[in-house]
C-alpha positions in Angstrom: 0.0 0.0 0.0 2.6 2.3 1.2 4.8 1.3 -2.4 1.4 2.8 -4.3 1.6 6.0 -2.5 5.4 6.4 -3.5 4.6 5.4 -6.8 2.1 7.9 -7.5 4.0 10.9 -5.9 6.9 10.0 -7.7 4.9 9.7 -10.9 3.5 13.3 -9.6 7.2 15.0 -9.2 8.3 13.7 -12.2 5.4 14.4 -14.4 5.5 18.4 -13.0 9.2 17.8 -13.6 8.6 17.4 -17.4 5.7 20.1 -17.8 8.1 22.5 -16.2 11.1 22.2 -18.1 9.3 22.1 -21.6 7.0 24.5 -20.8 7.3 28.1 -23.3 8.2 30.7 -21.3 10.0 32.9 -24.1 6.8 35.4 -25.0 6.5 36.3 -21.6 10.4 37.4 -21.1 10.2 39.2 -23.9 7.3 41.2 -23.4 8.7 41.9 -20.4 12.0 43.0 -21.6 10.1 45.3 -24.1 7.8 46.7 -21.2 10.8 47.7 -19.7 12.5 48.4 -22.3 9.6 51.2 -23.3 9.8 52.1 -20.0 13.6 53.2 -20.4 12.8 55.4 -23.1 10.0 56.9 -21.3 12.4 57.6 -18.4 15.2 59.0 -20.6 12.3 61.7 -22.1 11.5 62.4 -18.3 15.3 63.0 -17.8 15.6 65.2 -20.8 12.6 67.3 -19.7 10.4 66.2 -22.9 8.0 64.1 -21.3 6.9 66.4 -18.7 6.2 69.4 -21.8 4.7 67.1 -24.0 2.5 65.4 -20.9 1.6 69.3 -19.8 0.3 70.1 -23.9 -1.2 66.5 -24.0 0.7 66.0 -27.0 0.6 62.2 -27.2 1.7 61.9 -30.7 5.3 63.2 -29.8 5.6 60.6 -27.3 4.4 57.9 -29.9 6.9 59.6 -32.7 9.6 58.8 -29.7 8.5 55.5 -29.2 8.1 54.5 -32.9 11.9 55.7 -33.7 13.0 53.1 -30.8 10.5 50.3 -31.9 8.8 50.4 -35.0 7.6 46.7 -35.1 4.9 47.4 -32.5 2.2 49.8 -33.1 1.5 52.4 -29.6 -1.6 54.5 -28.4 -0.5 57.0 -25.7 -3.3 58.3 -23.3 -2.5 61.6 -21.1 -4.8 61.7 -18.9 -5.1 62.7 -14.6 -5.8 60.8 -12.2 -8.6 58.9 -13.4 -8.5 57.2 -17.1 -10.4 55.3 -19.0 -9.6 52.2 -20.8 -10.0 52.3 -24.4 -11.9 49.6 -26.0 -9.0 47.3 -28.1 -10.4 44.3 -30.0 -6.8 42.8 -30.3 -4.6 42.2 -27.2 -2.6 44.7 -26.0 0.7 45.4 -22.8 0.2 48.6 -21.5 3.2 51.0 -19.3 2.3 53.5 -17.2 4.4 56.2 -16.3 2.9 58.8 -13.7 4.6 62.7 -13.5 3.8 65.6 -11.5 4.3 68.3 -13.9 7.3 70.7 -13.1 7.9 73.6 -10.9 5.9 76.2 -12.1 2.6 74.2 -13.1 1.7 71.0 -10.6 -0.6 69.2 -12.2 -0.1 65.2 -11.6 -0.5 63.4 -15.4 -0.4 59.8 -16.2 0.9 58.7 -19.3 -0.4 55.3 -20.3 1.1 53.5 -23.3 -0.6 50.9 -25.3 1.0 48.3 -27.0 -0.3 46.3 -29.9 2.3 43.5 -30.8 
């Protein structure tokens, strides 16, 4: 009786074991790597001051000009919006980075910027 038990946990680890180590994991690092990745380049407009201008005129299609020149096998929506945003309706799957900001010295006025990405 006590051999069964064995036999089926065994059966168990190694079965996991196998599901485990075959299992496809490569889309998910790489989306991953690209979210941070876009992430980077949203950072290195926010160092350079660009972000917070073109966030402050709601320009969103500088931001995507940005992003396209970095990665122009994806296509990107940006959304500027406050505090509260709405999700826009996509009929294909999408990976979306937020970014948050505060403005800059002389105009506080917290923004997100949310960008969509359609693989």
């Amino acid at each position: 009786m006590i051999r069964s038990y064995e036999a089926i946990i065994a059966i168990s680890i190694i079965s996991l074991a196998l599901v485990m180590l075959f299992k496809n994991y490569e889309s998910y690092y790489e989306e991953k790597v690209d979210k941070a990745r876009i992430f980077k380049v949203l950072e290195d407009l926010d160092r350079k001051n660009l972000l917070r201008n073109y966030a402050l005129q709601n320009d969103s299609e500088k931001i995507e000009n940005w992003l396209l020149a970095n990665f122009p096998v994806y296509d990107f929506f940006v959304q500027i919006c406050g505090l509260n945003c709405s999700k826009p309706n996509f009929t294909e799957e999408f990976v979306s980075v937020t970014y948050l900001i505060s403005g800059n010295f002389s105009n506080f006025e917290p923004k997100q910027i949310i960008v969509y990405v359609i693989p």
